[in-house]
N, C-alpha and C positions, 0 to 999 in steps of 0.2 A: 637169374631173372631180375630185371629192374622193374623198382615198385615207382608208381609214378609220383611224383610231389606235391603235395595237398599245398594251396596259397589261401592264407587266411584272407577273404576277399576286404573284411574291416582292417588290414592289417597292407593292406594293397596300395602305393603310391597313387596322390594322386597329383594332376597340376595344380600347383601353387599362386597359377594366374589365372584371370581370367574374369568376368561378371558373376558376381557373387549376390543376389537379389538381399538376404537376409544379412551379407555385411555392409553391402555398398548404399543401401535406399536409408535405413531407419536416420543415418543422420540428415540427410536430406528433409526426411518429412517430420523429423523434431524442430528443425529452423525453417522448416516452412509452417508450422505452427508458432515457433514465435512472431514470424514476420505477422502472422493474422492477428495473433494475440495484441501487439505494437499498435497495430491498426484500429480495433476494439476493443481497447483495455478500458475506455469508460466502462463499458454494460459489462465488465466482469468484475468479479469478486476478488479481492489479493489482486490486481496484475502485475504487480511490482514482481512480488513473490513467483506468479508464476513465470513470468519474463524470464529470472534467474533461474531457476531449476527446470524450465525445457534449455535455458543454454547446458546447464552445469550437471545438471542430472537425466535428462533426457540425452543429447545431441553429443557432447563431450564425455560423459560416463560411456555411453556405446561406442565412440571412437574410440576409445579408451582401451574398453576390453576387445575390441579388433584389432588394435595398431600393435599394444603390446603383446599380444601373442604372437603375430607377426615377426617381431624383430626377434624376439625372443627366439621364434623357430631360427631365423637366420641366422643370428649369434651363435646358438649353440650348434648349430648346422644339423636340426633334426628333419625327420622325411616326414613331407603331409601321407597323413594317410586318411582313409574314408573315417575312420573312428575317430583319430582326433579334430575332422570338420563334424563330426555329427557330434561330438563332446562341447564344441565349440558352440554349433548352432542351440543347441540347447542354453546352453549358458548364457548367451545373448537373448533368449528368445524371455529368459526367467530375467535378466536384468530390466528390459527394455517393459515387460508387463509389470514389473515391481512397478518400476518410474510411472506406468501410467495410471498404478492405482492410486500411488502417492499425490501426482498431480491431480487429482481427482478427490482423493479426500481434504486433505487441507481446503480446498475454500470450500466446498460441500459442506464441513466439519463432522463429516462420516469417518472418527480415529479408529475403527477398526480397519479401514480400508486401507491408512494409514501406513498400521500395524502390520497387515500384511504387504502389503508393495516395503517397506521397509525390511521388513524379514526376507520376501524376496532378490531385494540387490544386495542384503547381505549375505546369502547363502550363493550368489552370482559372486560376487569378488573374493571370497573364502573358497571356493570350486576352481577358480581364476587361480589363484595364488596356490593350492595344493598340487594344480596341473603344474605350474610352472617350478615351484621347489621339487618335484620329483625327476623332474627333467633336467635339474642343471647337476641334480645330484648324478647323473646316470652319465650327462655329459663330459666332452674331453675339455682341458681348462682352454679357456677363451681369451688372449686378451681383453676384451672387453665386455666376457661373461657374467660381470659386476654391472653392467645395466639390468638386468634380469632380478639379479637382488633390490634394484628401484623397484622395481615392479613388483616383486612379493611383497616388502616391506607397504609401498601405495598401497595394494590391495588389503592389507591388512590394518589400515586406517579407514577403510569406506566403511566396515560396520560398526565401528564406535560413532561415524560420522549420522548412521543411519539410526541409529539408538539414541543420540541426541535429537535429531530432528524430532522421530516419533512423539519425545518426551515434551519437546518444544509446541507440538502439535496438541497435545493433550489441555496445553493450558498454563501457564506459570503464571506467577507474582511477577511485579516488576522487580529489575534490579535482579532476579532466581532469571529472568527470561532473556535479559539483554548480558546479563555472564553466560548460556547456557548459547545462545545465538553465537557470540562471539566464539564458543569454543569448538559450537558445530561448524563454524565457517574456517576456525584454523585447520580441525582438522581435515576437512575436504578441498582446501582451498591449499594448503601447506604439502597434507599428505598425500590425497588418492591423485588429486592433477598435478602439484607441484613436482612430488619424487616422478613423473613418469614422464613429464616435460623435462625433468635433469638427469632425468638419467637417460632420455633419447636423444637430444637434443646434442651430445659430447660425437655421437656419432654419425644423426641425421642432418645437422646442417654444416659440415664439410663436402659431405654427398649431395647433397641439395646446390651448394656453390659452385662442387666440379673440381674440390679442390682437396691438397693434401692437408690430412689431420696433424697437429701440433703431438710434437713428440711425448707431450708432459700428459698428454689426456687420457689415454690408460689410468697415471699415476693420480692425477686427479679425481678420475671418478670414484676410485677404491677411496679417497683419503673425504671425501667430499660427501657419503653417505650417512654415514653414521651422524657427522655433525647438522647434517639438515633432518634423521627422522631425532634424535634427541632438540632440536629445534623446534620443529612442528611439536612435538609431544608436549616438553612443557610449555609455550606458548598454550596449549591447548588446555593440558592441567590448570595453568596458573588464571587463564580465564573463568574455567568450571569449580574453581575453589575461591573464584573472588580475589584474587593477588593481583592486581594490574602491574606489578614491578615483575613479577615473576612470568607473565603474561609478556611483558614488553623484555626479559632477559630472554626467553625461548625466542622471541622475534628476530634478536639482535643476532643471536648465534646463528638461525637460519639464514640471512640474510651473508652471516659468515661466510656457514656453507656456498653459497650459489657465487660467492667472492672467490672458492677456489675452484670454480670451473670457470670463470668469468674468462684466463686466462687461453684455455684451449677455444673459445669462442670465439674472444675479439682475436685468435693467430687468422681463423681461418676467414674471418670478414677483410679483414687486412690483407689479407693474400689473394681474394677476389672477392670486391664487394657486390652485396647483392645488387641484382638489377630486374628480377623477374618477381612476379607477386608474388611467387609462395616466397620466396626471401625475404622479400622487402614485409610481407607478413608478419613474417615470423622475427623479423628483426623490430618491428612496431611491438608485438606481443609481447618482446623479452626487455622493451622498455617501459611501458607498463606496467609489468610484473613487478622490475625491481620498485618504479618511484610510486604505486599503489601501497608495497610494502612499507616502504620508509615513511610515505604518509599516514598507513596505520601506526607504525612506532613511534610517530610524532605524537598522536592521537596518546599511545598510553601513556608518555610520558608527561602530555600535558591537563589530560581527564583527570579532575580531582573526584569522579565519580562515578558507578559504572552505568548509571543513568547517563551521562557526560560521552561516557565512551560510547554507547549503545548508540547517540543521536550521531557520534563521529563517525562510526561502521557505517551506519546507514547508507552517509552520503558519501563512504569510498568505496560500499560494495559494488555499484553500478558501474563504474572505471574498473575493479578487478575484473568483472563480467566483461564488459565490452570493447576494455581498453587488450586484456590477458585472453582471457577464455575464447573471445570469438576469434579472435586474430589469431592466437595458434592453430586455433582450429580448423581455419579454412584456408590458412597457408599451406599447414602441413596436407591436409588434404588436396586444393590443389597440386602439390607436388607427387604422393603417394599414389592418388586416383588412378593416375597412368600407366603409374609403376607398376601398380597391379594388376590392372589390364590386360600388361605385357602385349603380345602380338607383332615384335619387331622395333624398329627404328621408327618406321614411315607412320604408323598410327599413333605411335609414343611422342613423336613431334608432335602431330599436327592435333593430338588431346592437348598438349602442352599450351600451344599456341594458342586455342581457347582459351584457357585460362587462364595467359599471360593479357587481353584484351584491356588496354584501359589501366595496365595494371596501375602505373605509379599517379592516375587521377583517381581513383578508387582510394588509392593505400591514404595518398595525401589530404583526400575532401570526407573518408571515415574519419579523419584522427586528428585533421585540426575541427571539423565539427565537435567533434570530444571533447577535447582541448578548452573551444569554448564553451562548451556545458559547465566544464569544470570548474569556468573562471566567474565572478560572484557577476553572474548577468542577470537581466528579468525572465520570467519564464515562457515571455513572447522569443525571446531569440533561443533560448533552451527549446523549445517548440520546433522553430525551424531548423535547427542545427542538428534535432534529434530524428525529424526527416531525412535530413543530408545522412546521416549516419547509415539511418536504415536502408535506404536507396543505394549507396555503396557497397553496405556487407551481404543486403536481400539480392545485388547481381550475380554474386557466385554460385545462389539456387540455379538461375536462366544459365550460369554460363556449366556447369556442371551437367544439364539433362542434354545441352549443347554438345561439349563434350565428348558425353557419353556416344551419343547419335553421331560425331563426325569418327569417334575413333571404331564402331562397329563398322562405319561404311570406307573406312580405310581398311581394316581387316578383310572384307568381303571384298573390297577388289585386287589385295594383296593375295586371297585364295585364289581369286579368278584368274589373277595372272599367272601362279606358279601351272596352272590345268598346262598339260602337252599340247603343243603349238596354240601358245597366247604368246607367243613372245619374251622378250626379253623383261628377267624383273624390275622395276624402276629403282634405282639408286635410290637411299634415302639421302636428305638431304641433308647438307650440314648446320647443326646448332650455331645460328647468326647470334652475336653479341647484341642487344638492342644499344643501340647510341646515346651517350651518358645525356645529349641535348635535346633527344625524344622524350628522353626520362623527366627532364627539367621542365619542359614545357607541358608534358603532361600534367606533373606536379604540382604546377604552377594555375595549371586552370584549375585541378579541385581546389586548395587552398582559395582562389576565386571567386568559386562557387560557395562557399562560406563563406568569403567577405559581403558577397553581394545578397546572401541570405540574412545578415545582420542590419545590412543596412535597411533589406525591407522592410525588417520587425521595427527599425527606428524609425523609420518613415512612416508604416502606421500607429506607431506609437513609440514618441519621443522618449516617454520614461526610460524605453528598452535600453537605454545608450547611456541616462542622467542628462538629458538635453530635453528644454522645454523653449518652443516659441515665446517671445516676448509678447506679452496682452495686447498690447495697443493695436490697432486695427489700422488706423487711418496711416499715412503717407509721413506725415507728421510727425505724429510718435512715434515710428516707425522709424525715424531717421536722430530722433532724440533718442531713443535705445541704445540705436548703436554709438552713440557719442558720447553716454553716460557713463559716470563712475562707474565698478560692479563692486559689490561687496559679497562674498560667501561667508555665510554660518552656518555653521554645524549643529542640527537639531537629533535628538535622542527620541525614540519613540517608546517609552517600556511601562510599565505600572499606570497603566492612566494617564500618564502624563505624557506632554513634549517639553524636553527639558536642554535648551530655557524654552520659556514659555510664553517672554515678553522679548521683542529683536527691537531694538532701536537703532533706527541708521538713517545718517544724511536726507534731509529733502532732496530728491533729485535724481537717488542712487537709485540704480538698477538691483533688485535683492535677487541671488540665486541661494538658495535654500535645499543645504546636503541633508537629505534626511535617510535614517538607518535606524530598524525595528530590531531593536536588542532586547526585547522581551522573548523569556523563554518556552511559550505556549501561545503570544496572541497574534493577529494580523492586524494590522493598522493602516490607515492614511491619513492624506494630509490634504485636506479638502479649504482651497482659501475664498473668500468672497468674491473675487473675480474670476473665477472659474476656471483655475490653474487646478490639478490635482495630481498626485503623485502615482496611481494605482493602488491598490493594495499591494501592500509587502508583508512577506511571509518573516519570520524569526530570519534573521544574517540579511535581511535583502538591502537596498537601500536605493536612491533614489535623486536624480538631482532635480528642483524644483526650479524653475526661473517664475520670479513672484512679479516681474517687471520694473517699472519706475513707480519707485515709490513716493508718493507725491499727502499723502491720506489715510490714516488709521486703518488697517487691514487687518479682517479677522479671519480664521482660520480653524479649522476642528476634524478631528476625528469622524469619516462619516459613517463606523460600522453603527451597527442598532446597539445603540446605549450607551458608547462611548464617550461622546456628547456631553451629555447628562452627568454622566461620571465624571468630568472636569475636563476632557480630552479637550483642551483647546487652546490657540493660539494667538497672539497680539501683537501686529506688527504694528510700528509706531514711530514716522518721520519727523526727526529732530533741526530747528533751525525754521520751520515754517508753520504759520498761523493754521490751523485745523479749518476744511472747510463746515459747514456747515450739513449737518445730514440732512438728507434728502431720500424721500421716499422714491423719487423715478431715477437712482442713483444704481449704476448698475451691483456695486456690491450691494444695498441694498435689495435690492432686487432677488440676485443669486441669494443671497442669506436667507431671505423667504421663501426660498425654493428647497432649501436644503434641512430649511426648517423643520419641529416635530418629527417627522418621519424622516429624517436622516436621510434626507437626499430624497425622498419619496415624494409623489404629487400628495395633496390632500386628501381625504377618504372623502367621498362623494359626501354629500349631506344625509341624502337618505338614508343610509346605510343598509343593510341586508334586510329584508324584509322577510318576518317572521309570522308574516301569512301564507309565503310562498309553498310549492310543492314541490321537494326534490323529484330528480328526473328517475325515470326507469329502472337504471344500472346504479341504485344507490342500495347502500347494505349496511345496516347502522354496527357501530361499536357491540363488538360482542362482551355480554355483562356478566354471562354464566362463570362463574365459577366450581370448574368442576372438585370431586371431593380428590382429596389426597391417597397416593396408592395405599394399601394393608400392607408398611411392611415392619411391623412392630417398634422396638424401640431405636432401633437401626437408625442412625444419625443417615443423614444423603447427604451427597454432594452433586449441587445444583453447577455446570460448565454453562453459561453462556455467551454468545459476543452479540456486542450490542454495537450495533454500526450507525453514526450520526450521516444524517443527511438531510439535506436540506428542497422539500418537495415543495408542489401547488398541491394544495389539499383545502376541499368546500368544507368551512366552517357553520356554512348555513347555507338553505337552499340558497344557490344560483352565486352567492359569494363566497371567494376563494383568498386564500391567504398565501405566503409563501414561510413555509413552516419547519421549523426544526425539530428534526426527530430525532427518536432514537428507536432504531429498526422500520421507520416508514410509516409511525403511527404515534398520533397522540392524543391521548398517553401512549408511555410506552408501553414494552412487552412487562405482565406482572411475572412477580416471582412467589411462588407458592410452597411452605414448608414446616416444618416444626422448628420447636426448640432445639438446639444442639447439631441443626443441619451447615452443612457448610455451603457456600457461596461463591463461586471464583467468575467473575465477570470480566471478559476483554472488552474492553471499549477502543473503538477504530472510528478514527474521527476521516470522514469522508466528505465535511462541509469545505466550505471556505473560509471559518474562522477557526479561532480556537475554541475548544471547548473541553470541558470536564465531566464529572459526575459524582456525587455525595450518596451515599445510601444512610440515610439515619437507622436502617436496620443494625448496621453496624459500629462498632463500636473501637475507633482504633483512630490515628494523628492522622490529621487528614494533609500532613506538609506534601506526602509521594503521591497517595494512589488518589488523592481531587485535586489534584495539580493539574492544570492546563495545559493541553498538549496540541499542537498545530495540525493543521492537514497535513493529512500523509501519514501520523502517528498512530500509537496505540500506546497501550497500559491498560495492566492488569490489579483489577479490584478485587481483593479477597477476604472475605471475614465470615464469622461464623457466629450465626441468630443464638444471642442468648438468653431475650427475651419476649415475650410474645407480644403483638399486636398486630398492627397493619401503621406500616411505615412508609414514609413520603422518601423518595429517591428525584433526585434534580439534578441538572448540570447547577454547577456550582460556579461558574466561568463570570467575573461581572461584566454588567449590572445582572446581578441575575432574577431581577426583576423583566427584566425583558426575553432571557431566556426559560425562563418558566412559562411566561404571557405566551411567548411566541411554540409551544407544543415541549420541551423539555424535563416531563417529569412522568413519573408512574408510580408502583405501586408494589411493596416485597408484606405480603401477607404469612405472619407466625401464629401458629394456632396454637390455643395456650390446649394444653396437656388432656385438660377434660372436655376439650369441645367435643359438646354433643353433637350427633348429627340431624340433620335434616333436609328435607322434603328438595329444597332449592335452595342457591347461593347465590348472588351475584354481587358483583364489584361496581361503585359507581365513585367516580372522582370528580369532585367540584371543580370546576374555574371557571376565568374569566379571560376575556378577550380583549385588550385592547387593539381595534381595528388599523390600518393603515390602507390606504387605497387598495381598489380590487386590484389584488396577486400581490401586493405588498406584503411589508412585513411588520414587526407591532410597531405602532406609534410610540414612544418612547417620553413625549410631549402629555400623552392620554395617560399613560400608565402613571408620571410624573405624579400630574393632578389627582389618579383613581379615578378616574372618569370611563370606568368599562362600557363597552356597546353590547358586550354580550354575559350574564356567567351560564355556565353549561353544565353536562354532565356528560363526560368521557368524551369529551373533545367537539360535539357536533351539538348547534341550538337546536332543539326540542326533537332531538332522534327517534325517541322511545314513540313518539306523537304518532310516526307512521311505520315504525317498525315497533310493534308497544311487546313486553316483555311478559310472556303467558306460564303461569301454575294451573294448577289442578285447585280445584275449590276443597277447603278444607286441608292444605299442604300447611306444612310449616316451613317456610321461609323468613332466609336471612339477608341482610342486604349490609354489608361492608360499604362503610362509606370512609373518602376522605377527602380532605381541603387542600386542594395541592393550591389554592390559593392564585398570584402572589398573595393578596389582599384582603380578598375580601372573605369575610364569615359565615359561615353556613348554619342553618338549622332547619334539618333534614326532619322530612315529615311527608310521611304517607294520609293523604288526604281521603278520610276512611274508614281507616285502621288506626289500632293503638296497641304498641309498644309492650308485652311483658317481659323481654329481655334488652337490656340497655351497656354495651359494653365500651367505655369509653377510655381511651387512652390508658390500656392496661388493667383495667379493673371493672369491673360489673358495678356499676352503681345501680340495676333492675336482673336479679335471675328470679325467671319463673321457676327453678326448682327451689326457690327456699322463698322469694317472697309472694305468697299465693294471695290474689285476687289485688296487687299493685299492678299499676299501668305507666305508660310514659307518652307523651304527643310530639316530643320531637328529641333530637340527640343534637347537643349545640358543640357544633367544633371554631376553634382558631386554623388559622391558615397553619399548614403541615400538622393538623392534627386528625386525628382518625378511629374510629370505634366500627362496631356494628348493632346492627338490631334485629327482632327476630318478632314476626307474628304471625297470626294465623287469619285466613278470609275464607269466610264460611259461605258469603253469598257470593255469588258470580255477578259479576258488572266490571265498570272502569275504575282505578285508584291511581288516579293523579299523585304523583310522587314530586316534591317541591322544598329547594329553601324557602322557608318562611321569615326572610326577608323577603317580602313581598315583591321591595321593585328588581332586588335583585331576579324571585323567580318570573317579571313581567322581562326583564331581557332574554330569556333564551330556554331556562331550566327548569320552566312549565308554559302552560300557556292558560293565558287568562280564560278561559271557555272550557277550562277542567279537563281539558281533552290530550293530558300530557298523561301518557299513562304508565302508571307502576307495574300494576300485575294485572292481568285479569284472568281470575278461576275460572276454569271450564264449570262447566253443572256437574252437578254431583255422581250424576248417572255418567260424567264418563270422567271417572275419578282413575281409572285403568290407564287411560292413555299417556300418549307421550308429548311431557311437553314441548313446543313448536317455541323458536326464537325467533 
């Protein structure tokens, strides 16, 4: 009797081709969210950050674990079966949700989110690598079953990759954060994509050319693994323990390695060169790769510092990402797409053929736009070039759903033909060489299309190129320009200064003036009398000036706020000719008065804001509450926060608005609340347009690293730990920081000394002052100079508390934290009212009600960054006008003459129950 044969249906072949929703889309819609992100990266948080990691950990991590199990299956020649596509889909399904909760936590700053999307793709690439080490153990030997060993080894770098991030994500110190960056980036950059790009790449671009593999590439790959994961590794080490030598020896060996596959490479380019995109792709990608490499190993051998190193990553990681990362990846994909599609010759072309579209004006107007990014231009052509970019690499989205759509409706009429009496099938057609002169001229327009993108950015602005028109207006001098001597000098922009700082040259002579901002945290210009300017230049920029004929003393300055002031300034001075005589209707005159005080600003009206007015509707004053500290014994905390500088329009008083620098969107800024013994770890992310810093007098440590001034685009992490108690003034530190203070740059880290008592209400109120500059401007710098404030306040806004007034319960005891964030001027804080039996100033109680019984105090007198508290009690219900008692001080802003600025006011006694309202 035959027994019939059971077939395990999981265990059941299945087709290896065909549309696959959950391998074929997720990279598609990871680079269709970077393309949005590129788009509106202002209104988001990190977009640098997230730029990179939807290409590198989104888009290329999921190509990743679909392509190498792929080859993998075919290498070792194992059978799809229904379990291992559902071992598969699961694995991707856990990779792709890690990514998206990581992308999600980091700018959120939700690290448990983090925490898990991170444990997530590392139990994805560990799932990944144990599927595949069982399978090569089972299989029969391969010649070149040694790619499969790339692929365990990769996978087995993405969760040390993933465990650094997390850690990076949590918060570091500087100098802990730019080693720890560098070393998360070797290892994912080296290991999980580099080994799985070299260990595919010996096989898939002979296949991809159409051509025969170099005999030596077997021997290669075996001999070529080992020295690129001990490459990646200790580059990876040597950065996470702080070695830059040993950092930059792991570099050099990897680089080794990829030296001894170089050879089966270039056989197989040589023997048919690329001419289709996914070639020509893939051959741009593996250019990048190596000279990104060599410029980070230039990088460590030339960094005396891994702060040094940290600013060199920065600006190679975006060329690794765009130059390496995209271009593999949608080469190889162009090419692959098809493949696996399968469905014959006829729909294999002609998916091909879409995505061959344009190819070598796409390859060539991606990569020399790159090219000129790269090269030290302004960030008007970096702008446009970075469009060019993305319009090139964003076509492979359109041309991929393209694609997709032409190769199902070749299949469906390949079906419809084989049907009984449809006729004869159509021959597919044969693979046409594209003509090396379609190639050229393709080529030839992207590169084009870049030149002519540059020149726009020079045309509307000269700086873009180091070319400035000559001043003279008239026909005249206009034709004396061009017939004058030129002289160039070379000017420094760093510490305050331009140095030199006095140019003498020929009556007569035409001045062009090189100027280059080599300060390591500020942004500078070069603003002259005649109303030539250079733009702002960020750190490396620099700038050619044309000053024109110089004929008459011409001055020159720095026009950020304060710079000025600070000495920033320049003196041109024509030798060989009598000085004319100054002149008030003289057009430098004239510009100099314009650029005057306010730093390029108009003048502030006369009136100035008027401190009768009534803010509008939608206004919400400074919240003063300080709430209490959580119960959690003696248990030190650790305070994470990131304080992001930016620079907003924000009403200083009704109806007048300033343009202000913050930090978090408000100022003051955000406080810090805590005891003794707690720790502190602050990222500051400067998102202005200058440079700027931060000082916490809370703590106590060399301020050479973490108040150091750091450019846009930058960060650095502040960390110290309160060790003794008060209420401490925190500022950008950045000079003049007279102006940065003025203009909203300070707040407020509150230590409670050990035995504070509690009570009833708290609030925080910080003094300053304003010096005005034209409505939406910025501070006067000319006002500050003098002390000639328009306004002093309390917590950023003239006489807030007036219509938003700050309410207790009658009979509470309340405390009220005060401080002088100053710049200038002096406070003495007085509740008009009430008196004082607790007086705590600058670390010591000179008034406590539990030991001095029936003593009083009328006011707490602070210096600028100076700070205490006070504490009293109001039995009757009414108003209590809270006031410096510098009078005129409190008639500008931080009372109002008509007692109607108000402190507290008690509710009646009968409703002592309730809750109080802010």
């Amino acid at each position: 009797m035959r027994e019939p044969i059971a077939i395990n249906p999981a265990a059941q072949r299945i087709p290896g081709r065909g549309f696959w929703a959950l391998r074929d889309l997720p990279t598609a819609l990871w680079l269709i969210f970077a393309v949005v992100v590129s788009l509106i990266h202002r209104e988001l948080p990190a977009p640098r950050w997230l730029l990179i990691h939807l290409m590198m950990l989104g888009a290329l991590s999921h190509a990743i674990l679909v392509w190498s199990q792929y080859f993998a299956t075919a290498l070792l020649k194992l059978v799809n079966t229904a379990q291992a596509r559902r071992q598969q889909s699961y694995r991707l399904a856990l990779m792709n949700c890690g990514a998206l909760l990581v992308l999600i936590g980091v700018p959120s700053e939700l690290w448990v989110l983090v925490a898990i999307g991170s444990s997530a793709i590392a139990a994805a690439a560990l799932w990944h690598a144990g599927w595949m080490y069982r399978n090569i153990r089972k299989a029969l030997p391969s010649p070149f079953g040694p790619s499969v060993r790339y692929y365990i080894a990769a996978a087995c770098f993405l969760p040390i990759g993933a465990g650094l991030g997390t850690w990076i994500a949590a918060g570091l110190p500087s100098t802990l954060h730019e080693r720890m960056t560098v070393a998360h980036a070797m290892v994912n950059l080296l290991g999980w994509v580099g080994l799985t790009v070299a260990g595919t790449l010996i096989t898939l671009w002979p296949t991809m050319l159409r051509t025969r593999m170099a005999q030596n590439a077997a021997t290669a790959l075996r001999q070529a693994l080992p020295v690129l994961v001990a490459g990646a590794f200790t580059a990876a080490a040597g950065a996470a323990s702080g070695l830059l030598p040993l950092a930059a020896l792991g570099l050099l060996a990897y680089l080794v390695g990829l030296g001894l596959l170089a050879s089966p490479f270039i056989f197989a380019a040589r023997s048919k060169p690329p001419r289709n995109f996914a070639t020509l792709s893939v051959l741009a990608a593996a250019c990048w790769w190596i000279g990104t490499l060599i410029w980070t190993l230039s990088a460590m051998f030339t960094s005396g510092s891994w702060e040094q190193m940290g600013k060199h990553f920065d600006a190679i990681a975006p060329y690794l990402v765009a130059g390496f990362g995209a271009q593999i990846l949608v080469g190889a994909l162009s090419y692959l797409i098809p493949v696996a599609l399968g469905g014959g010759p006829r729909p294999l072309k002609l998916a091909n053929a879409v995505f061959d579209r344009g190819a070598a004006w796409r390859i060539a107007m991606a990569n020399a736009a790159l090219l000129a990014c790269a090269l030290p231009v302004s960030s008007l052509v970096r702008v446009f070039c970075s469009v060019l970019y993305l319009i090139a690499m964003a076509t492979f989205i359109l041309l991929l759903f393209t694609a997709l759509k032409t190769h199902r409706k070749a299949k469906a009429e390949l079906a419809q033909a084989q049907q009984p009496g449809s006729g004869p099938r159509p021959a597919p057609e044969p693979v046409a060489e594209r003509p090396a002169g379609q190639l050229a001229g393709q080529a030839a327009a992207g590169v084009m299309a870049v030149v002519l993108a540059v020149a726009v950015a020079v045309a509307i602005d000269p700086a873009a190129a180091g070319v400035r028109e000559p001043v003279p207006a008239s026909s005249e001098q206009n034709i004396a320009a061009s017939n004058a001597p030129v002289q160039r000098v070379q000017v420094e922009a760093k510490d305050m200064a331009f140095t030199p700082n006095v140019i003498e040259v020929p009556a007569g002579t035409r001045l062009v003036i090189e100027l280059r901002n080599t300060d390591p945290g500020q942004v500078h210009d070069l603003v002259l009398a005649n109303g030539v300017d250079s733009g702002r230049l960020a750190t490396g920029e620099s700038a050619s000036i044309d000053a024109g004929i110089i004929s008459e003393d011409l001055q020159g300055w720095c026009s950020i706020v304060g710079h000025k002031q600070m000495g920033m300034t320049l003196q041109i001075k024509p030798t060989g000719a009598a000085k004319p005589e100054a002149s008030d209707a003289s057009p430098q005159g004239g510009h100099e008065q314009h650029h005057a005080g306010g730093d390029g600003q108009e003048a502030a009206s006369a009136a100035g804001p008027d401190l009768n007015a009534v803010p509008g509707k939608d206004f919400s004053a400074f919240d003063a509450r300080l709430d209490p500290l959580p119960k959690n014994g003696a248990k030190p905390v650790t305070h994470r926060e990131t304080f992001t500088v930016s620079e907003l329009q924000l009403d200083v008083a009704p109806g007048y608005s300033q343009k202000l620098w913050t930090f978090n969107g408000t100022a003051p800024g955000p406080t810090l609340h805590g005891k003794v013994g707690d720790k502190f770890e602050i990222t500051l992310v400067n998102d202005g347009s200058m440079g700027h810093s931060i000082d916490f007098h809370a703590g106590a440590l060399a301020p050479d690293e973490p108040m150091r001034t750091i450019a846009p685009g930058q960060s650095l992490t502040y960390e110290f730990t309160a060790t003794k108690s008060g209420i401490w003034m925190y500022h950008c530190s950045t000079a003049p920081m007279s102006a940065h203070i003025a203009n909203g740059m300070f707040g407020a880290v509150i230590i409670e000394p050990d035995d504070l008592p509690e009570v009833d209400q708290s609030f925080l109120l910080i003094q300053s002052e304003y010096y005005l500059g034209a409505p939406g401007g910025e501070v006067d710098m000319g006002k500050a100079e003098a002390q000639e404030e328009d306004l002093v306040v309390f917590n950023g806004y003239a006489n807030q508390y007036t219509f938003e007034p700050l309410e207790v319960q009658a009979g509470d005891r309340v405390r009220f934290w005060v401080l002088d964030a100053g710049p200038n001027k002096a406070s003495s804080f007085h509740v008009v009212g009430g008196q004082f039996d607790t007086v705590y100033a600058e670390g010591h109680y000179t008034l406590d009600a539990r030991q001095d019984k029936g003593g009083g105090s009328q006011a707490l007198a602070l210096a600028p960054a100076q700070g205490g508290f006070v504490e009293l009690e109001l039995d009757e219900a009414g108003n209590y006008p809270f006031v410096t008692h510098y009078m005129s001080d409190a008639e500008k802003g931080s009372a109002r003459n008509d007692q109607r600025e108000v402190g507290a006011i008690p509710r009646p006694q009968t409703e002592k129950g309730a809750r109080p309202v802010q």
